[in-house]
N, C-alpha and C positions, 0 to 999 in steps of 0.2 A: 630212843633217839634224842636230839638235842632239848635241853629242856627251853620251854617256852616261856620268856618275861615281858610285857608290854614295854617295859623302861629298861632295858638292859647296860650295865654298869660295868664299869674293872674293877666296883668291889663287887659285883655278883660273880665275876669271871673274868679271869686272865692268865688261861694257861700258858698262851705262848708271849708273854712276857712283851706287850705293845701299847702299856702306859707311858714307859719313857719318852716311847716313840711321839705320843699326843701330846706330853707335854712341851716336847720342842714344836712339834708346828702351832701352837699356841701361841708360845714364843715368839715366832715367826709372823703369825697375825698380828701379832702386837707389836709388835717390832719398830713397826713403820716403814721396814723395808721392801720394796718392792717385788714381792714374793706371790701376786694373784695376778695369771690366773695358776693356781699351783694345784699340778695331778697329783695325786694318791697312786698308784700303777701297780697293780696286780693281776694275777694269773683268774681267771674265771673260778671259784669255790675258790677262792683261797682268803675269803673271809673277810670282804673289804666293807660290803654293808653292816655288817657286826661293829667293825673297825671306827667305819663315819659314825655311827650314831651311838658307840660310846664315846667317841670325840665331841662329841656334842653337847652328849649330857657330863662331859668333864669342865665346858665350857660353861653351862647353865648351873654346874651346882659350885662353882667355885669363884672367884674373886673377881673373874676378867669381864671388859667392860663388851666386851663381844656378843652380838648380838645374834648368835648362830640361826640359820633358817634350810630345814632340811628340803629339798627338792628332787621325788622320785620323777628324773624322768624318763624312764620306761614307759610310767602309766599316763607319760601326757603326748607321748608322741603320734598318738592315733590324731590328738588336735591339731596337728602339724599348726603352732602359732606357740614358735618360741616364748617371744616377746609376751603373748598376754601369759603363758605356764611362769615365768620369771616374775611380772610384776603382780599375778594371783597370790603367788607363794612370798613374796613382800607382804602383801596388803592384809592377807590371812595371819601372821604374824605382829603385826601391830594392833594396839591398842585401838579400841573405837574412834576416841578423839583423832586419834594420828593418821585416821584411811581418807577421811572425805577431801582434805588439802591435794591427797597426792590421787586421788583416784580423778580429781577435775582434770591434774598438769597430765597422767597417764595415759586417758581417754583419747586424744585428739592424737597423740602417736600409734597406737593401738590400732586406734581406727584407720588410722592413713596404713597398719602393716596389713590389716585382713584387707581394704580396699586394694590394694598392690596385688594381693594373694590375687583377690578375684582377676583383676584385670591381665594378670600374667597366666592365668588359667584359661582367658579365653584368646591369647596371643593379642590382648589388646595393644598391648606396650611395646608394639612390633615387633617383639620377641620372636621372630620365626625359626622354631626348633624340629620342625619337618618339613620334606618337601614339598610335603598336603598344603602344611600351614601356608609357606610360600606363594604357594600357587594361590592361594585362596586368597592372601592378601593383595596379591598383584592384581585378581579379578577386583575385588573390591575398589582397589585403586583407579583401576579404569573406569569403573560407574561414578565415584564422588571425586575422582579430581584432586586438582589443588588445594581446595580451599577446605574439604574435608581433611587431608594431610595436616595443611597449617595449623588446624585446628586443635588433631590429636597431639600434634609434639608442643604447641601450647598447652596443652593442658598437663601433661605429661611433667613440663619445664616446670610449670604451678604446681604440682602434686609435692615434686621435689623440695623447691624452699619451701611451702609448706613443712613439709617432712622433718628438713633441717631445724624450722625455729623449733617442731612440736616436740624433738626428741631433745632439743636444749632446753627447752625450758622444763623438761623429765628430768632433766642429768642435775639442772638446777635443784630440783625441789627432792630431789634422792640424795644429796650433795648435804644439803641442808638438814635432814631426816638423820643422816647418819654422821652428823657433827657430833653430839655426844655420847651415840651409841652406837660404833661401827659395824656397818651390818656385813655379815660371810655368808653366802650363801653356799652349799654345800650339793652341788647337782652329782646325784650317784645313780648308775645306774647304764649312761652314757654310752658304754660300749654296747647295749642289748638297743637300742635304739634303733629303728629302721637309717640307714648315712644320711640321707637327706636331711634329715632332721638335727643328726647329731653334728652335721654341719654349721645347717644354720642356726644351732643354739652356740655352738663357737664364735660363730658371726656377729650373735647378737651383743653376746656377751664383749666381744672385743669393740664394736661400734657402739653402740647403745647404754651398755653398763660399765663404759670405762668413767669411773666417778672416784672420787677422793671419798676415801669411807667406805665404799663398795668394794667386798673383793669375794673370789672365786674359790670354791676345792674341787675342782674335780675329781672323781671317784673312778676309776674306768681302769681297761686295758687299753694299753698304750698299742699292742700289734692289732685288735680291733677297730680302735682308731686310727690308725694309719691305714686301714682296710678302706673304712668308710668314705674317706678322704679319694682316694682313690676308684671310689668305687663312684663318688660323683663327678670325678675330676680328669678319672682316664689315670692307668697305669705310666703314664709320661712323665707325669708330675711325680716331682719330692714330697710326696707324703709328710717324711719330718722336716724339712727345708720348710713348708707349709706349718706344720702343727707352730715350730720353735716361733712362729709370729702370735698366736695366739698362748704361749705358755710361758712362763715366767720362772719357776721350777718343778723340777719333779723328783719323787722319793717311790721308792718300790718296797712295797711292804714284805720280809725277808719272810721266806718259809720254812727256818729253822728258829731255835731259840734257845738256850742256855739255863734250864731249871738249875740252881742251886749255885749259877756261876759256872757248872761243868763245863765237859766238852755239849758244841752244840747238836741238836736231835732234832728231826724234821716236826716239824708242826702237827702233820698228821698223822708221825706217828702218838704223840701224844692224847690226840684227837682217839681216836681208834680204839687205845686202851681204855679213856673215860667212857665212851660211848657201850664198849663191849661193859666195863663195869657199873653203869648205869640199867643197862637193859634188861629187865625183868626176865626177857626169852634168854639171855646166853646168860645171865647171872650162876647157873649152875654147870657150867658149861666146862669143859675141856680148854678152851680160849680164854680163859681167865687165868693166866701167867704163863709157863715156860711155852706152853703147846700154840701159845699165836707168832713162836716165831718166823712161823712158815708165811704168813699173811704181814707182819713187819717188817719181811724180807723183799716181799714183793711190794710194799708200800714203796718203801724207800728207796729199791733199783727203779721204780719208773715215776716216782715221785709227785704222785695219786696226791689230788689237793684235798682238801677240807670236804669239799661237796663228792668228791669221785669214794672219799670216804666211807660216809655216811651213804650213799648207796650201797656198798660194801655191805657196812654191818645193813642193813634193811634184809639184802639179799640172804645174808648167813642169819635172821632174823625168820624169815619167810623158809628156809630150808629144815631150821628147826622145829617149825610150826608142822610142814609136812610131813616130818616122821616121824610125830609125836612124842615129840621134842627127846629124840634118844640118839641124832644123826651126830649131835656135837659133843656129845653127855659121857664120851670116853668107853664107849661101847666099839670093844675090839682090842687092838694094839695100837701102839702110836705111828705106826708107818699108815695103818689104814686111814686114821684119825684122818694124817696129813692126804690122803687120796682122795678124802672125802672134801674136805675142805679147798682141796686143789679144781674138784669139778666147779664148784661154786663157784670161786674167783674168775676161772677160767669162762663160765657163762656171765658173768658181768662185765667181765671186762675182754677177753679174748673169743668171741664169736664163732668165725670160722675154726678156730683150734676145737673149740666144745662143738661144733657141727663133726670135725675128724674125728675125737673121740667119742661120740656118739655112731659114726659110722663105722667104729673098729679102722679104722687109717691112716693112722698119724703118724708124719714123717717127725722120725726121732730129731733130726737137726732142725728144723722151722721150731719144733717145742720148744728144743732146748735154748734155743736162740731167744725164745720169749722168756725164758726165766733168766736170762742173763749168761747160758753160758755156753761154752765151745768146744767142749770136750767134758771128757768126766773126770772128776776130782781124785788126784791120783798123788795124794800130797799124805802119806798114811807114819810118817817120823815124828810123830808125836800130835799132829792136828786132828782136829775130829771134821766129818763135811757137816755143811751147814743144810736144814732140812730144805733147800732149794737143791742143793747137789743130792740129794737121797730121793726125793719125788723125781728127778731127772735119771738119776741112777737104775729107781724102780722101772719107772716107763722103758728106757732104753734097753732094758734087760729084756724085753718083752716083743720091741718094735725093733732095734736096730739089726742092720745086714751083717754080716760076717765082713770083718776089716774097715769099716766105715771109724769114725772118732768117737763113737760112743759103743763100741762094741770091746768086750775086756779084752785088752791087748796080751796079756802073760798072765799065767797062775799065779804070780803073785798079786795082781789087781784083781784076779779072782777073789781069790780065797778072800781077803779085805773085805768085797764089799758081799762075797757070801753071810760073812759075819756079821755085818752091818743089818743086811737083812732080816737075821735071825733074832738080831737086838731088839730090831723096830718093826719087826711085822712074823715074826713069830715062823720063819724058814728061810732055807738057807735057797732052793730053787726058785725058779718063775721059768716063762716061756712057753712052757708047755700048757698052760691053762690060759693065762692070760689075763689072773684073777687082779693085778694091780690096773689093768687098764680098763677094763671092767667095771672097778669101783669107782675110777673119775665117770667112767660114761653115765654108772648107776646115778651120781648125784647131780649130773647135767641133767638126764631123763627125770630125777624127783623136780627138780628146777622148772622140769618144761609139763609139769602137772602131770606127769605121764608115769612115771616111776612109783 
């Protein structure tokens, strides 16, 4: 599996070619152009925490006067208090001398946001957000009257300018702090966030932390955000009409990339090869060159991120461990190889299909639909099929009805893939045993500690 480095670099690693990419938003930080709060936007696994925090350490081991500051907030939103995880993750980054100034000017805004917390937690701030609440307020109302009334939105009025001088004279002394060394604060994570939260760190950030010197990366998915948004706000709302106030620009990190300057190759599939050539368990493996094209095929048609990966190899990891390590080790022919390998996949990632072949039932067109295709490969003037059209080929041989799109239309798409058969799985028959469907169910069943 992936190797592990406490400080991980783009000289320890950079196979999908996304130094250039850091060093323009650097650029960009530096700029002076108004460019925070600026997302990062990528697909869930597709490698963006890797991503932030060699951008960071490209920031810290190089020239720029940037004063980067990583911020998981994942791990902070059980605290539900934006405002103290942002200026923790300040103060935790400065030097000794530089905390006590800002932790005085910090403290009294701070304070006035978890006081708020409390008081909107007990619907003190007349917040009435149920009918309970309502009603309970209205009873209270009748026992204390007027003058209790006058009293709370007095106080209430005073909480507020309070609030105003205390987060200005924050914005003052954070203003100041990052006159010679502009501080980025780097929040990743954002999208795993409970909304509520990942709300009001947007909020905060755009109220509170709008300072000259201070700026923003956000790390996230952008359709998860727009979820969260929504998910406090009511489906009514412009999610992006909403976000585009709080985001200044955004950049989606590509999931392909260009080795050598070529044509481009999806990220994981590159991922996939390193990982399979790393792995002590598949190091001797059938999957170590031409025989993963069945597993690079299905990378790429549904275009399996980084993390959906590395689950992958775990799983083809844990198959080899089960049959003592001889499932992937090229034991048999290369059609069974691919049958084998096809249960796997199909238990990590397609469920219900490995539940059908496991129960002997598999409708030939829902399969083949899952491997990408609609009939069978009947293109025999010089092409070869690709081993997604031959594990679909084998199955169908096996499950399909008579006149259906995957059943052999004429002796001549016979005989073709009779031959085909005998290439890659050592006979030219099937149907009558059942031994091709069989062997995917055999490697679901090893899968399900049962085989």
């Amino acid at each position: 599996m992936p190797e592990k480095q406490d400080r991980i670099t783009f000289e320890f690693r950079d196979e999908y070619q996304r130094r250039p990419i850091a060093e323009k938003i650097i650029r960009l930080l530096e700029s002076g152009a108004k460019v925070s709060p600026l997302v990062i936007d990528g697909s869930w696994g597709s490698g963006k925490t890797e991503f932030c925090k060699k951008l960071i350490h490209l920031i810290e081991d190089g020239e720029s006067s940037l004063r980067p500051i990583y911020v998981d907030a994942f791990k902070a939103d059980h605290a539900d208090e934006p405002l103290m995880t942002l200026m923790a993750a300040v103060l935790n980054a400065l030097p000794e001398a530089e905390r006590e100034p800002l932790i005085k000017k910090a403290l009294p805004a701070i304070k006035f946001g978890v006081k708020t917390a409390l008081k909107a937690g007990t619907s003190w701030l007349l917040k009435q957000d149920a009918a309970d609440v309502v009603k309970d307020f209205k009873d209270e109302v009748k026992k204390a009257g007027d003058e209790l009334i006058n009293h709370a939105v007095e106080s209430v009025l005073k909480d507020h300018v309070a609030a105003e001088q205390n987060i200005t004279a924050l914005q003052t002394a954070l203003a100041e702090l990052a006159k010679d060394a502009p501080i980025v604060l780097f929040i990743d994570e954002l999208d795993r966030c409970r909304p509520d939260f990942a709300v009001n760190m947007l909020e905060n950030i755009k109220h509170v932390f709008d300072v000259d010197g201070v700026q923003f990366v956000l790390i996230t998915n952008f359709d998860q955000l727009r979820s969260s948004i929504n998910h406090c706000y009511g489906n009514g709302l412009d999610a992006q009409r909403y976000l585009d106030k709080f985001v200044q620009f955004s950049l989606s990190l590509s999931d392909t990339h260009k080795p050598g300057g070529n044509q481009a190759i999806l990220a994981s599939t590159t991922h996939f090869i390193n990982l399979v050539g790393k792995s002590e368990l598949l190091d001797n493996t059938e999957l170590n060159g031409e025989r993963s094209s069945l597993l690079i095929g299905l990378i790429e048609k549904n275009r399996l991120s980084l993390r959906e990966v590395e689950t992958l190899v775990l799983y083809l990891e844990i198959y080899q461990t089960l049959t003592n390590r001889k499932g992937l080790s090229g034991v048999g022919t290369y059609g069974y190889f691919l049958l084998r390998v096809l249960g796997v996949y199909l238990y990590c990632f397609e469920k219900d299909m490995a539940k059908a072949f496991a129960r002997g039932q598999v409708k030939v067109g829902e399969f083949a639909s899952s491997m990408g295709r609609e009939q069978l490969f009947d293109q025999w003037n010089g092409d070869e099929p690709t081993t997604i059209d031959l594990v679909v080929a084998l199955i169908s041989s096996e499950n399909a009805a008579y006149g259906d799109d995957f059943s052999f239309k004429d002796d001549t798409q016979r005989i073709n893939w009779r031959k085909a058969f005998q290439a890659y799985c050592g006979t030219e028959y099937a149907g009558h045993s059942g031994g091709f469907t069989k062997t995917v169910a055999g490697a679901i069943e090893t899968m399900k500690l049962a085989g």
